[in-house]
N, CA, C and O of each residue as an XYZ file, in Angstrom:
412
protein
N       0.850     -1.173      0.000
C       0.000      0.000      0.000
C       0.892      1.231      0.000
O       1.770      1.395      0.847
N       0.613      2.162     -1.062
C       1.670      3.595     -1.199
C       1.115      4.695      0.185
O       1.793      5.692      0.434
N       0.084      4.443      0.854
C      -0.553      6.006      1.294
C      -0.943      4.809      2.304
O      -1.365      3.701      1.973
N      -0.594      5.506      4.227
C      -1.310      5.014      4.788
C      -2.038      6.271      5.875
O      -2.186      7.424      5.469
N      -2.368      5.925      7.008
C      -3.067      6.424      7.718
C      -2.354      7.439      8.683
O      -1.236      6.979      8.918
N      -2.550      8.675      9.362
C      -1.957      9.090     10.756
C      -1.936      8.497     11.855
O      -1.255      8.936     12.782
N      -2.934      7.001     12.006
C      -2.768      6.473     12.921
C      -1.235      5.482     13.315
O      -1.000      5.036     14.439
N      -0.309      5.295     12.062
C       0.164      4.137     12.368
C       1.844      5.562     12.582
O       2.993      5.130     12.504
N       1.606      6.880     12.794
C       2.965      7.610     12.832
C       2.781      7.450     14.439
O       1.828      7.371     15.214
N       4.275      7.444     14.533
C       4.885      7.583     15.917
C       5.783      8.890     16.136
O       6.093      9.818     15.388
N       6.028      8.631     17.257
C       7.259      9.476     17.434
C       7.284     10.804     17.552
O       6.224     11.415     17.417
N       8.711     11.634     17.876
C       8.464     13.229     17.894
C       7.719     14.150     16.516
O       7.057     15.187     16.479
N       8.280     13.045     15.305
C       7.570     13.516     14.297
C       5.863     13.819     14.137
O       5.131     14.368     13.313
N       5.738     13.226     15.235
C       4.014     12.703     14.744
C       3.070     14.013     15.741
O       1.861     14.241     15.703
N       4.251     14.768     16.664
C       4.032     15.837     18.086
C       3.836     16.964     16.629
O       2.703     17.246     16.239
N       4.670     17.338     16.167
C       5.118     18.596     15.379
C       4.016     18.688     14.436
O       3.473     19.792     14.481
N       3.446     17.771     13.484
C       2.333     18.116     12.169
C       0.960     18.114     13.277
O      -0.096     18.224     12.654
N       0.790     18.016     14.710
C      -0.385     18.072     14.887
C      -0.550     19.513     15.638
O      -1.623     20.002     15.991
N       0.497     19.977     15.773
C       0.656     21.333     16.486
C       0.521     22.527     15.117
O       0.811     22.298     13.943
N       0.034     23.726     15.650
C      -0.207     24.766     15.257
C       0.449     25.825     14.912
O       0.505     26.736     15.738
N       1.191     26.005     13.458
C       2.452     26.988     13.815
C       1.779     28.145     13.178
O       0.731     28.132     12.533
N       2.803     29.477     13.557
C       2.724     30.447     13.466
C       3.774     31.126     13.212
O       4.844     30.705     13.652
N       3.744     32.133     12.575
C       4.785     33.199     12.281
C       5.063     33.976     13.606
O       4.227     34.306     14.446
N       6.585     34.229     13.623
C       7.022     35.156     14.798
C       7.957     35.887     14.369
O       8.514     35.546     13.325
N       8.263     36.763     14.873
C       9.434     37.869     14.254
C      10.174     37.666     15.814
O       9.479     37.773     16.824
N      11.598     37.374     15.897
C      12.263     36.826     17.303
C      14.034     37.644     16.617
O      14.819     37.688     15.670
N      13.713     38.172     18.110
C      14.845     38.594     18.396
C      15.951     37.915     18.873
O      15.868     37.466     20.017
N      17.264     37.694     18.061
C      17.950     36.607     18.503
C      19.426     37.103     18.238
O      19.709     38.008     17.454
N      20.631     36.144     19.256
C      22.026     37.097     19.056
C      22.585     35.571     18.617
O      22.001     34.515     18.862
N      23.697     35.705     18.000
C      24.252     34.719     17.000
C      25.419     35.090     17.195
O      25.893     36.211     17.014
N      25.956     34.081     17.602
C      27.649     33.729     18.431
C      28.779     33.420     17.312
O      28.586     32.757     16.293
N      29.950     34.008     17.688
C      31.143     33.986     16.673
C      31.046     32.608     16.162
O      31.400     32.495     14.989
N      30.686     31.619     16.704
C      30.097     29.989     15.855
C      29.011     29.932     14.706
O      29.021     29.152     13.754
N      27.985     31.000     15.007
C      27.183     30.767     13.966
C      25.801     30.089     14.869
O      24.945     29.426     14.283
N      25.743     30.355     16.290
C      24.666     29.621     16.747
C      23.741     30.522     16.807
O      23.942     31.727     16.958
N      22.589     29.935     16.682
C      21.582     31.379     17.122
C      20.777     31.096     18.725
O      20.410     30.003     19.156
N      20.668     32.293     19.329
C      20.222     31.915     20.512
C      18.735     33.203     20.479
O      18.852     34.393     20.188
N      17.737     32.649     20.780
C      16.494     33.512     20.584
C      16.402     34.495     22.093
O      16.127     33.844     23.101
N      16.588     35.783     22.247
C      16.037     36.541     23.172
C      15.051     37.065     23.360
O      15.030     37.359     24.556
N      13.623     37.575     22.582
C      12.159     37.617     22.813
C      11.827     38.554     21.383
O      12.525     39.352     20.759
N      10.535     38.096     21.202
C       9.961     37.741     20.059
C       8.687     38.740     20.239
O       8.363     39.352     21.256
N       8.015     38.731     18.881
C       6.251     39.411     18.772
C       6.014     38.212     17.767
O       6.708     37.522     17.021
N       4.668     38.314     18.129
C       3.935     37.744     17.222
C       2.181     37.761     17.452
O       1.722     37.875     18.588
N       1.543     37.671     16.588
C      -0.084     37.913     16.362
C      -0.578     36.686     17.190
O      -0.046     35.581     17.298
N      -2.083     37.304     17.919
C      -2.540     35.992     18.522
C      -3.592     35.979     18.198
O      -3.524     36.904     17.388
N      -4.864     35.576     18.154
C      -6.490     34.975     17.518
C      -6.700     35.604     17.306
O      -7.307     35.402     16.255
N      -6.706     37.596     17.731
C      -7.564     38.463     17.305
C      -6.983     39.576     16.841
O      -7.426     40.725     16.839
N      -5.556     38.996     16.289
C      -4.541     40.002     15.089
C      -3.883     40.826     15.980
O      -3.036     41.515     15.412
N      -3.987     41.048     17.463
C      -2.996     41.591     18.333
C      -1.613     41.187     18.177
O      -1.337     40.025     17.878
N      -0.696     42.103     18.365
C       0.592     41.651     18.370
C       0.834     41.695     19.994
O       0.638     42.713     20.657
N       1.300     40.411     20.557
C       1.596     40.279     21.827
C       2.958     39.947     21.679
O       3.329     39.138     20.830
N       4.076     40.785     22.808
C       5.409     40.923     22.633
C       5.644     39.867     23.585
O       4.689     39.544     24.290
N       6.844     39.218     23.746
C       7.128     38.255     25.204
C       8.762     38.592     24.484
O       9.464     38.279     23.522
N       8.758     39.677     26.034
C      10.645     40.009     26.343
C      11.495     38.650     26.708
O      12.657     38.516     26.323
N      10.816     37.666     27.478
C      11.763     36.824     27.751
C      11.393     35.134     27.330
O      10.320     34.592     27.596
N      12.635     34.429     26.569
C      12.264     33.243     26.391
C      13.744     32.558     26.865
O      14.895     32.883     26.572
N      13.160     31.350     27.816
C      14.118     30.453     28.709
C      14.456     29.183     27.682
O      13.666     28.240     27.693
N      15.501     29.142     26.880
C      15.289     28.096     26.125
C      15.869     26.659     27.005
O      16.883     26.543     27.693
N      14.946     25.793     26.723
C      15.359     24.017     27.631
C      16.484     23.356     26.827
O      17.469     22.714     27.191
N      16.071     23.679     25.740
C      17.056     22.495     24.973
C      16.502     23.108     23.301
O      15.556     23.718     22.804
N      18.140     22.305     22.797
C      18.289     23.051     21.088
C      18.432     21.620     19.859
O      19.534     21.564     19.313
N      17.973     21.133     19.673
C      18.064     20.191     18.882
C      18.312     20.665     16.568
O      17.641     21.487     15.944
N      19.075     20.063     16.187
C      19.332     19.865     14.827
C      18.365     18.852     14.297
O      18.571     17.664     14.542
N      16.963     19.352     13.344
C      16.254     18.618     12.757
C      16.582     18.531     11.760
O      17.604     19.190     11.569
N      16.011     17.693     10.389
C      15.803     17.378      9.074
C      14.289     17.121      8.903
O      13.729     16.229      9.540
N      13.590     17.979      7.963
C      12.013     18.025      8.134
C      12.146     18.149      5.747
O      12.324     19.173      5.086
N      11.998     16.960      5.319
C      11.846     17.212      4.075
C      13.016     17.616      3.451
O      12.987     18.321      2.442
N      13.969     17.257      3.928
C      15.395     17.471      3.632
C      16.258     18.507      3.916
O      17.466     18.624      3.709
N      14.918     19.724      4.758
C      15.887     20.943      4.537
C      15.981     21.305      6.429
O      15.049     21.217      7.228
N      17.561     21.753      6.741
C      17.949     21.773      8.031
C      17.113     22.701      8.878
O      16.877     23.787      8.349
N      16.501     22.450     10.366
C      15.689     23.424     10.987
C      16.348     23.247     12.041
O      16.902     22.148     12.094
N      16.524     24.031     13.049
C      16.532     24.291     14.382
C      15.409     23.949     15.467
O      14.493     24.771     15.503
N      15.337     23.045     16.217
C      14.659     22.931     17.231
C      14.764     23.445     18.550
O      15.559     22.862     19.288
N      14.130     24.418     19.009
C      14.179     25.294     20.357
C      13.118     24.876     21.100
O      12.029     25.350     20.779
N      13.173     23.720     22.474
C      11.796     23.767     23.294
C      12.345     25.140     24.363
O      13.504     25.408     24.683
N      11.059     25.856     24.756
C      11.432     26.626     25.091
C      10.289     27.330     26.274
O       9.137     26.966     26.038
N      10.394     28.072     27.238
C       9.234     28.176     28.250
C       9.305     29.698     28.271
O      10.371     30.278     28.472
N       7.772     30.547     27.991
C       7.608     31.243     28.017
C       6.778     32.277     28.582
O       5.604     32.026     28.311
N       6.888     33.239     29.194
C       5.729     34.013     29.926
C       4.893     34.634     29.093
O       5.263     35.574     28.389
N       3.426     34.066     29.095
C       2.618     34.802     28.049
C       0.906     34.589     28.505
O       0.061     33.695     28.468
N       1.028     36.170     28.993
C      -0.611     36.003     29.931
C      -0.865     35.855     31.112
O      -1.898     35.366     31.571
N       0.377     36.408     31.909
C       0.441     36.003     32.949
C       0.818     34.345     33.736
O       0.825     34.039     34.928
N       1.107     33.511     32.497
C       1.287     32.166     33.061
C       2.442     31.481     32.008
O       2.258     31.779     30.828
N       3.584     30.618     32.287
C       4.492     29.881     31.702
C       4.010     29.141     30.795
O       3.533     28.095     31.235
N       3.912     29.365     29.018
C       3.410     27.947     28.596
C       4.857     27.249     27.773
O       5.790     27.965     27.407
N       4.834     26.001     27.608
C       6.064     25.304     26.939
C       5.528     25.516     25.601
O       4.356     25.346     25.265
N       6.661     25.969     24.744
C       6.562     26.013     23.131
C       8.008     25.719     22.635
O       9.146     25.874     23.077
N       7.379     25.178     21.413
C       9.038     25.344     20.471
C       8.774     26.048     19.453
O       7.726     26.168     18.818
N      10.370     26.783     19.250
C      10.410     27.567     18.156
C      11.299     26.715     17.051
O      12.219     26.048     17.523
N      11.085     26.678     15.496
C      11.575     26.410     14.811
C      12.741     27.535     14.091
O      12.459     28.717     13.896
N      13.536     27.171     13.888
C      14.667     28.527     12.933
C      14.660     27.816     12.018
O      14.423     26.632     12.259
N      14.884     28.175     10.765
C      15.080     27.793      9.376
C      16.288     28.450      8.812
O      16.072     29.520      8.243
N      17.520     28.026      8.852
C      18.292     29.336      8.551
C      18.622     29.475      6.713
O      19.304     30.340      6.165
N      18.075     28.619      6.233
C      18.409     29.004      4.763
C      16.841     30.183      4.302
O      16.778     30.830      3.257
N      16.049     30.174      5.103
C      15.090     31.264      4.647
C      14.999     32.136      5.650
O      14.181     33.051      5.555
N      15.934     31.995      6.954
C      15.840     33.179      8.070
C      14.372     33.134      8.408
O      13.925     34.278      8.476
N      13.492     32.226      8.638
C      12.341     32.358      9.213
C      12.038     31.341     10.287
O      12.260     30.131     10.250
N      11.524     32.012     11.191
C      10.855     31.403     12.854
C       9.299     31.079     12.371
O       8.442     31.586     11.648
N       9.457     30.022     13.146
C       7.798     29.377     13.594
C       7.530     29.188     15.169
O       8.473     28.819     15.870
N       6.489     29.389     15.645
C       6.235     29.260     16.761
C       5.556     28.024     16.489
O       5.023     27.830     15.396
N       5.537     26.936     17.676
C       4.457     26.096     17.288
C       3.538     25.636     18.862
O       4.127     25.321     19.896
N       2.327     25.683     18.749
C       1.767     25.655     19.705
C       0.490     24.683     19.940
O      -0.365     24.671     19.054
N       0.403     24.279     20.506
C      -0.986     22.885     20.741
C      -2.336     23.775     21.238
O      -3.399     23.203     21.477
């Protein structure tokens, strides 16, 4: 069979296509290595507000492959609304673009 179901995916892969991404514009400083490290971001929320968050605590940085092309994985904990929620940010560095992704 060429085409099967979403039921039979596993794995971290299977976390990421069910989550919700979004565009973010993120402020980030990039080390004589070439790493990027995200310091706080804007981005639009349900009702086209731009909500700013000055500070993001990143947990951990992982090197993906998503369709062949290299992404950055950032889980990361953020103050937004008065309460901590866990998100990851994606970097893309051959198109310089962030995704937020959120459940």
């Amino acid at each position: 069979m060429a085409f099967g179901s979403d039921e039979n995916i596993s794995g971290p892969a299977a976390v990421l296509v069910r989550k919700k991404q979004r565009e973010a514009a993120v402020k980030c400083w990039f080390t004589s290595s070439g790493r990027a490290i995200p310091l706080s971001m804007k981005l639009r929320d349900e009702n086209g507000e731009i909500v700013c968050v000055k500070e993001i605590y990143v947990k951990d940085c992982q090197k993906k492959y998503y369709a062949g092309n290299v992404s950055w994985e950032y889980k990361c904990r953020i103050p937004l609304r008065g309460k901590f929620c866990e998100v990851i940010l994606l970097f893309q560095p051959e198109t310089c673009c962030w995704k937020l992704l959120v459940s």
